[in-house]
N, C-alpha and C positions, 0 to 999 in steps of 0.2 A: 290241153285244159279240159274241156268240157267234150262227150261225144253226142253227134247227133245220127239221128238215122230216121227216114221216112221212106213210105212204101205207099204205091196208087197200083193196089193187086185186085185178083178176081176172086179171090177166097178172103178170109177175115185174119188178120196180120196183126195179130196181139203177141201169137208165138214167134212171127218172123221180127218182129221188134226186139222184143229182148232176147232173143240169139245172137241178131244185131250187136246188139249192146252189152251182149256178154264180151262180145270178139275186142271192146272198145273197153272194158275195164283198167286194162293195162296204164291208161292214160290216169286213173284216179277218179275217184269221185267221193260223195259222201250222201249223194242222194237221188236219186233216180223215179222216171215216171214216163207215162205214156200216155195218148191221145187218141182218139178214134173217132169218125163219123157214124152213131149210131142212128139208123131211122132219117139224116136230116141231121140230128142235132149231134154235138160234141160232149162227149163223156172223157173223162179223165182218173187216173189210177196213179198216182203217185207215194211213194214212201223215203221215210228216211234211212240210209244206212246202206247197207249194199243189195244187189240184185234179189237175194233170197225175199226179202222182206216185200217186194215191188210183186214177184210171183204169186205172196199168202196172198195179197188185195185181189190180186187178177182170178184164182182162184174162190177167195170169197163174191170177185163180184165179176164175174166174166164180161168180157168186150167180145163183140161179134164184129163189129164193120172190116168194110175190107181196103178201106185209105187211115194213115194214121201218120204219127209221127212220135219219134222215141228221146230218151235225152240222161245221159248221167252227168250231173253236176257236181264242180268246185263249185265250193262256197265262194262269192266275188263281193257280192252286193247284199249283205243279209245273211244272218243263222243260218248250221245248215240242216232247216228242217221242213215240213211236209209245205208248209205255208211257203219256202220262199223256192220249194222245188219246181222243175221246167217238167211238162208245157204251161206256161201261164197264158191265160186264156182270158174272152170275155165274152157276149154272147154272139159276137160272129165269127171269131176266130180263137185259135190257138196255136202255139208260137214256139220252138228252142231257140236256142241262141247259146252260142261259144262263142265267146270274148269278151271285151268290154267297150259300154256305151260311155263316150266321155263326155258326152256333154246330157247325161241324165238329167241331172237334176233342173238346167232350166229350160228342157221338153216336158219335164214334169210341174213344175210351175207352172207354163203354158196350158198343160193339159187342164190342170186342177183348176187353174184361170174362167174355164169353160164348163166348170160344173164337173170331171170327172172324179170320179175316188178310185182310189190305192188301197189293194189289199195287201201286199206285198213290201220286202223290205229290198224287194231289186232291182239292178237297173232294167234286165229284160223285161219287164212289165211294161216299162214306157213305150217301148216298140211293141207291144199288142193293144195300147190304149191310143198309142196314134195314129197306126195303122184302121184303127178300130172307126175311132175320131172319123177319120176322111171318107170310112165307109159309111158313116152317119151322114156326111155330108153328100154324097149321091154317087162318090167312084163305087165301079167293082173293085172288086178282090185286087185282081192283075193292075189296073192305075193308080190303086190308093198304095200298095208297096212302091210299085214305080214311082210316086210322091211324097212316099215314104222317107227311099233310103237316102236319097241326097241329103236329109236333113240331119242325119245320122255322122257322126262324129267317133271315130276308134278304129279298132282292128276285130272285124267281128264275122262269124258266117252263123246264116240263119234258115230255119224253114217254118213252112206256113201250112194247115192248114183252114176249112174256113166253112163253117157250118151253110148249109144247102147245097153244099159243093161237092160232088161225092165225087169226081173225077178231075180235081185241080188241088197240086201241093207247091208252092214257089221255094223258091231257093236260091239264097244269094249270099256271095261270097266278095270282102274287103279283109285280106289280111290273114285270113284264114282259112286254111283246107276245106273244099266241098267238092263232092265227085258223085257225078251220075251215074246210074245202073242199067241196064235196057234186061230183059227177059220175057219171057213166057211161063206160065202156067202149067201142071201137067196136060191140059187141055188145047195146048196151045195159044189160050187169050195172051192179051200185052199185060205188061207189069212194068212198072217204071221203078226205081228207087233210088233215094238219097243218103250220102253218108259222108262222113268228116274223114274218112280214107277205106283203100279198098279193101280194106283188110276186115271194114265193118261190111261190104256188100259181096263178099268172097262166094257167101251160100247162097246167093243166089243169082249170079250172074257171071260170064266170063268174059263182059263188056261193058266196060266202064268212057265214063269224058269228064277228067280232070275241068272244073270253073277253072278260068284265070282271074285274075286282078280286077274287081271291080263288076263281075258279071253275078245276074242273075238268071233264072231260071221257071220256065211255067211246066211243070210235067202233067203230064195225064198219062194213061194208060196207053196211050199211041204211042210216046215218046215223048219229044220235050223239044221246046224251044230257047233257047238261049239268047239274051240281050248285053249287047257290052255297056260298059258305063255309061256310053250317052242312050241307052234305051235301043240302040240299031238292034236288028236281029242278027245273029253270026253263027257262022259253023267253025264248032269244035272236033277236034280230034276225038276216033273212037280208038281205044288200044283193049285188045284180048290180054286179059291177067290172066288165068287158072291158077297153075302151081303158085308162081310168082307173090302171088295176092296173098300166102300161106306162112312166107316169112318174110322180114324187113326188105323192103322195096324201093326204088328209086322215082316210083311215080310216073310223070311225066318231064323227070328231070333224065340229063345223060350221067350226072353224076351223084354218087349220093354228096359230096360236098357243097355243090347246089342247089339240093334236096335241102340240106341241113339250114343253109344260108337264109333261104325262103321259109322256112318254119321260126324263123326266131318271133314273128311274130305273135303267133299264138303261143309259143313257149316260153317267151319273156311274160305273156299276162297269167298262164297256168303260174309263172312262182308269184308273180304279184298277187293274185286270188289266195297264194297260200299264205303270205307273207303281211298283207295290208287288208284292215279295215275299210274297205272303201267308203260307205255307209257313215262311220266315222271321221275318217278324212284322217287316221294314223294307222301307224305300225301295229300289228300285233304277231307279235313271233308265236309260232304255231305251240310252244312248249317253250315250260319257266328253263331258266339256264341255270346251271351252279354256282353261278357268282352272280357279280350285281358289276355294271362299267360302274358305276358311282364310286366301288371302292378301288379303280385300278388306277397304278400312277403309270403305267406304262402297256401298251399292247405289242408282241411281236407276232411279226407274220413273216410265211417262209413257204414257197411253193417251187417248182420249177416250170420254167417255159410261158405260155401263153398263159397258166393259171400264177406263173409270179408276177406278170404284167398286171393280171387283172388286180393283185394286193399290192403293187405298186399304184395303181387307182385309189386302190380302198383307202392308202394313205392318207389320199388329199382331203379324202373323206371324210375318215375319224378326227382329224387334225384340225378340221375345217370346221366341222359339224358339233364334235362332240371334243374340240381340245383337249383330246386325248393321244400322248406324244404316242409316236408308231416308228419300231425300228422293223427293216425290213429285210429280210435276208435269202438269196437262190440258197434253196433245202439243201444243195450239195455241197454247200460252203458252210453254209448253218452246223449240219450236224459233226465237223472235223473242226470247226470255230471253238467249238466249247465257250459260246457265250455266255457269261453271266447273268442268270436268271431269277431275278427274285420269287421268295414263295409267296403263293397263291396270287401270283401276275396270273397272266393270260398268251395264252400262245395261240395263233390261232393258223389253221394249215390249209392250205385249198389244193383240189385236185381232183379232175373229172374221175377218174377210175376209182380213186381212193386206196390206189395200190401202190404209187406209187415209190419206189425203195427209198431214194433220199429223203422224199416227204414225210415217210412213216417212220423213217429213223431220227428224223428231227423233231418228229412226235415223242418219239420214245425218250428221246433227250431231254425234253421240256417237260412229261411225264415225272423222269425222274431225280429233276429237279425239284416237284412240287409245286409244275407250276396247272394252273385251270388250262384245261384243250377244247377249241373249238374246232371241228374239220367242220368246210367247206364243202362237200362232196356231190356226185351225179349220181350213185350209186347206193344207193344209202344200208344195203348191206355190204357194203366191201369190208378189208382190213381196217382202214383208218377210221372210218363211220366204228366202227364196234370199239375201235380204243382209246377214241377219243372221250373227252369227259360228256361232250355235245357233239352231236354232229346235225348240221341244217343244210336239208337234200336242194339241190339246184333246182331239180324236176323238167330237166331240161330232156328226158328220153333216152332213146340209144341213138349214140353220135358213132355213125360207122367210119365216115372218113376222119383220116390219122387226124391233118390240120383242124385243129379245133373252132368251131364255129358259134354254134348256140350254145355250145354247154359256156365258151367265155359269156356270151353276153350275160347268160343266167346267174354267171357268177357274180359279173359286175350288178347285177339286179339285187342279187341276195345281199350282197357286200355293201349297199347304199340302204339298206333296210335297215342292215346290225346298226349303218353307222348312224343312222336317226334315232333305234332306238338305246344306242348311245348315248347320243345330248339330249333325248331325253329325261333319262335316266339321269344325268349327270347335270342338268338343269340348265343348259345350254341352248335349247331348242324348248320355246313356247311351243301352245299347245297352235297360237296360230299360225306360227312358222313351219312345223310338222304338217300341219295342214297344207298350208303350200307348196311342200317338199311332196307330198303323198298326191293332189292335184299334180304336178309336173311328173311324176313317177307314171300317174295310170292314162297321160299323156304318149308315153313308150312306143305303146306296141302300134298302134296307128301311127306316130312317126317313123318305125320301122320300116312300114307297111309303105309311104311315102317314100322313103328311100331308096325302097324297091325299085321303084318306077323310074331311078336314074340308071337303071340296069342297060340299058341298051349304048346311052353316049361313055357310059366305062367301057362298055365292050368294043367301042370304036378305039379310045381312049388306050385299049391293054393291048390291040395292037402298034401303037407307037410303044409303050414299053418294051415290049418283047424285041425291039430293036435295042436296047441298051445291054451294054456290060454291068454298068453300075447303078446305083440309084439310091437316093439320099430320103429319108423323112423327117420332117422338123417339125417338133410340136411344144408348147409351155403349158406349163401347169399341167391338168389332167391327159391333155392333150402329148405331153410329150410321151407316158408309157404308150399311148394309142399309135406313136410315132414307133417305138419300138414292136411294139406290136403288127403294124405295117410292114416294118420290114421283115420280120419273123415270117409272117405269113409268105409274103413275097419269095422270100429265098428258098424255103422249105418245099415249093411245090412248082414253085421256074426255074430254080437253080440260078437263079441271077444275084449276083452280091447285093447285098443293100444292106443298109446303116441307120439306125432311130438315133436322133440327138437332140438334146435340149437346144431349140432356137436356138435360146441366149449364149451358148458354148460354140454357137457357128465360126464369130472371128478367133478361137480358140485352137483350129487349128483343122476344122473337115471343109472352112474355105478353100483350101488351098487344093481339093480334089473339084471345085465346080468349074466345068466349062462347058460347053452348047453341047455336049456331047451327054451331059448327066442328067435325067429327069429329077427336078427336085418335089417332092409333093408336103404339100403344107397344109397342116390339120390346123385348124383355124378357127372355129366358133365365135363368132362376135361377143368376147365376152370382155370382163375389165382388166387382161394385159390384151385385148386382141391389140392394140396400137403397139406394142413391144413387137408382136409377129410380124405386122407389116414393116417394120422400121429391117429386120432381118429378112424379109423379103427383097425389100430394096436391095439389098446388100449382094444378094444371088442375081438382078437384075444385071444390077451393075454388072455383072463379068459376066453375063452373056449365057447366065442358067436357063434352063427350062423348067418353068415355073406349072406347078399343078395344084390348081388350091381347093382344099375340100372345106367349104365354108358355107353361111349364109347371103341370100342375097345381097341384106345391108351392109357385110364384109364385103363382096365382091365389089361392092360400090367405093367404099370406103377405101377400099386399097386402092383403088385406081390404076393397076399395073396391066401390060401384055400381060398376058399367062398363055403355055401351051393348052391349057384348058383350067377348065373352073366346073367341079360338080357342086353341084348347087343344091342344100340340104337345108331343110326345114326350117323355118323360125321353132326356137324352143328355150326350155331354160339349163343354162349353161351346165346344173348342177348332172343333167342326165344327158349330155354331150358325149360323153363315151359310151355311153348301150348304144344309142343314135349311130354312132358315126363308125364304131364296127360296121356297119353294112355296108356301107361303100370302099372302106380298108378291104374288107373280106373278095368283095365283088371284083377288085381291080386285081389282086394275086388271081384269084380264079380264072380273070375271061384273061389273063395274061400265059397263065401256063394252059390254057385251052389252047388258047393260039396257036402255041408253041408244039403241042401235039405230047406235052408230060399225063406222065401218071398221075393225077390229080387225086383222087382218091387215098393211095396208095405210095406216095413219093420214096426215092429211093434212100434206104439207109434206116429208115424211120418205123417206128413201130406205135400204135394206139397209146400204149400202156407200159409206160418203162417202168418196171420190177427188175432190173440189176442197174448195181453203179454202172 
């Protein structure tokens, strides 16, 4: 989404910021700015537009201090212009911030409650008026964040500085990437620095310490102290980057598919920032489209693999949201189908690479039929992005492992957007019901970020898999591609058979493969058929299955069964059940073929980007 980068040096770091923050362009932005402790007090230099323009200011108005903090911003919460650019500040602090705050608006109430004012149309502002707040109230710096963040609600990493402070920058990480720096000066003094990955602190250090989940940070120019989520003090791992730090990186992950797994959080709010009004509480697609859904009586979609699953979602979607019928077709059947395509319908194609042959050939199909093409894509200069009529970028980054991770969730993220601003468009969806869709959408990435945190009982969990031959997934409704989905993941990278089926098709005839020997896992959302799941749960009970329920609490209750295990995920709203619950489908193939000692990465037979039939 957003990059941050901060510096506690012995020389004046206005030039080391934005080299910083050049290195971090690649992520996007629309506006950019920087902070510094000048004299004691905090001076600011922000612009709209890219780095050039952030250089005239700095040039017209030069910064000398030698602590600072830097920031290029997605637009999230507000225009994107000089007023709602980061660092946002007040007179004792100043603030960036990647992610999003979700429960803004009533810490902003509360604030305003108290006499404070809003300059700003974003959420990051709240977290420097309330961190601000506390310092009015008589904490330092370091206790009023510390009583800060727990009231904080998302998936967000932050850093601090804080006027009279000239050797204190905090830094805390929920959800999102933050990585410490350690160095020296040419003189040898200390230099600490902060960055959103190491590929922003490359130039100046060759030792970094990945935050984990939940930690914050106090640096000063000695070094830096680190606190886990209940405030303890803890030692992190230091790991030497050099080269490594120069191209795509694995981090502190072993693989990059784990890597990939654990970024979805900030990567699913980078396309929500592109895609939704927050501020608003609707959709705004970034650019008009050539059609209007209002005038379409039919949509078809066609992708292969894990990007046809994700349009197999989208279905539920358009149908659901915006009663707009949706036929759905694997691209390699599609384009030798020679379906019947009416003119000026709508085709719309998804696919990480945007290269891929059967998908671009079914493009081309639909093309030249006459009919409107929208690609889906990750790549937004590929083949299919340039021949489509539209193409809307996932923004999900470079996905290096083959099994697809974050670029699906992003797709299913972009694909719940079209489909709002479908019924809207097609009058289906009030403006208060988009509202509620849009509230549960920027809900996401912090429930992600949640699900993370059942990462350890999957990994107990994926060594009983890795004991099976076989293994079943059962899901209804949105749930059931996520069932397919599971099992795709699963075979692709353990080699273990496995099967996605609609619940409802169980006594149909994949009963008759369940005995104590089969793990069955049950995608399950307590939503309005969960009672249908459970009734097909019972049913695997009965003969002696091995029950694996990925569901919520009130589900798990509510079923009332043994199960071999139960991962236990969020209360949320059912409509954004499948971004959600990819993370723990994703996590169980993984810590499965870890076990097992597979090419996880790299699985065999398989290639990133299929360009031939």
């Amino acid at each position: 989404m957003c990059g941050i980068v901060g510096i506690v040096g012995q020389d004046a770091v206005a030039d080391g910021l934005i080299e910083a923050l050049r290195r971090l362009e690649y992520r996007g932005y629309d506006s950019a700015g920087i902070a510094t402790l000048e004299h004691g007090r905090l001076e600011r230099r922000r612009a709209e537009g890219k780095l050039v323009n952030l250089r005239t200011r700095l040039e017209e108005s030069p910064l000398t201090g030698t602590i600072g903090i830097g920031h290029t911003r997605w637009a999230t919460h507000g225009r994107p212009n000089e007023t709602n650019a980061h660092p946002h500040a007040t007179a004792r602090l100043a603030v960036v911030h990647n992610g999003i705050i979700e429960n803004f608006r009533e810490l902003k109430a509360e604030l305003q409650g108290h006499g404070v004012r809003f300059e700003s149309e974003t959420d990051t502002e709240v977290v420097a008026q309330l961190v601000s707040h506390l310092m009015d109230g008589g904490l330092d710096p370091v206790a009023a964040v510390a009583a800060a963040l727990p009231r904080l609600r998302g998936a967000f990493a932050l850093g601090f500085v804080f006027a009279g402070h000239d050797d204190l920058l905090i830094g805390a990480r929920h959800g999102a990437p933050l990585a410490i720096g350690f160095g020296q000066d040419k003189s040898g003094g200390g230099e600490t620095y902060l960055g959103s990955d190491a590929l922003a602190l490359a130039p100046f250090t060759e030792e970094i310490t990945y935050l984990e989940e939940g930690d914050w940070a106090v640096l000063s120019r000695a070094g830096a102290e680190i606190h886990d989520l209940s405030g303890a003090v803890v030692l992190r791992e230091r790991q030497r980057i050099v080269a490594q730090a120069f191209r795509v990186e694995k981090g502190n992950h072993r693989h990059f598919m784990g890597k990939e797994i654990h970024e979805q959080p900030e990567v699913v709010g980078r396309t929500l920032a592109h895609y939704v009004d927050l501020s608003q509480g609707r959709v705004a697609l970034p650019e008009a489209l050539p059609f209007d859904f209002r005038d379409l009586s039919r949509l078809s979609i066609t992708a292969c693999g894990t990007a046809y699953y994700a349009g197999l979602v989208a279905k539920y979607w358009f149908e659901k949201l915006a009663r707009l019928p949706v036929e759905i077709d694997v691209a390699s059947e599609a384009r030798y189908r020679e379906p019947p395509l009416e003119r000026d319908g709508l085709t719309l194609v998804i696919s990480q690479s945007g290269e891929t042959a059967d998908t671009l050939a079914s493009l081309r199909y639909a093309k030249a039929q006459g009919q409107h093409t929208l690609a889906v894509v990750n790549v937004p200069t590929s083949t299919i992005a340039r021949e489509a009529s539209a193409a809307v970028p996932t923004l999900a980054g470079p996905e290096i492992g083959v099994a697809s991770t974050k670029a699906f969730s992003c797709q299913l993220t972009v694909l719940l957007c079209l489909a709002i601003a479908a019924g809207r468009a097609r009058g289906t969806l009030s403006a208060e019901a988009e509202r509620g869709l849009v509230d549960a959408l920027i809900t996401v990435p912090g429930l992600m970020a949640d699900a993370l945190q059942r990462e350890g009982e999957v990994e107990g969990l994926a060594r009983e898999i890795a004991k099976a031959r076989d293994v079943l997934y059962l899901g209804r409704g949105t749930a059931y591609p996520m069932a397919l989905e599971g099992a795709l993941k699963l075979k692709e990278i353990s080699y273990i058979h496995a099967e996605g089926y609609a619940a409802g098709e169980l006594k149909h005839g994949p009963i008759a493969l369940i005995d104590e020997s089969v793990p069955v896992i049950v995608i399950a959302p307590h939503d309005a058929i969960f009672e249908k799941t459970v009734s097909n749960m019972q049913e695997v009970a009965a003969r002696g299955g091995r029950i694996i329920l990925i569901g919520d609490a009130k589900g798990a209750a509510a079923a009332g069964l043994d199960t071999m295990a139960t991962v236990t995920m969020p209360d949320l709203d059912p409509v954004v059940a499948p971004i959600v619950y990819a993370v723990p489908i994703q996590l169980i193939a993984y810590h499965t073929a870890v076990f097992m000692g597979k090419d996880v990465d790299q699985p065999r037979n398989l290639a990133k980007s299929v360009t031939v039939e």
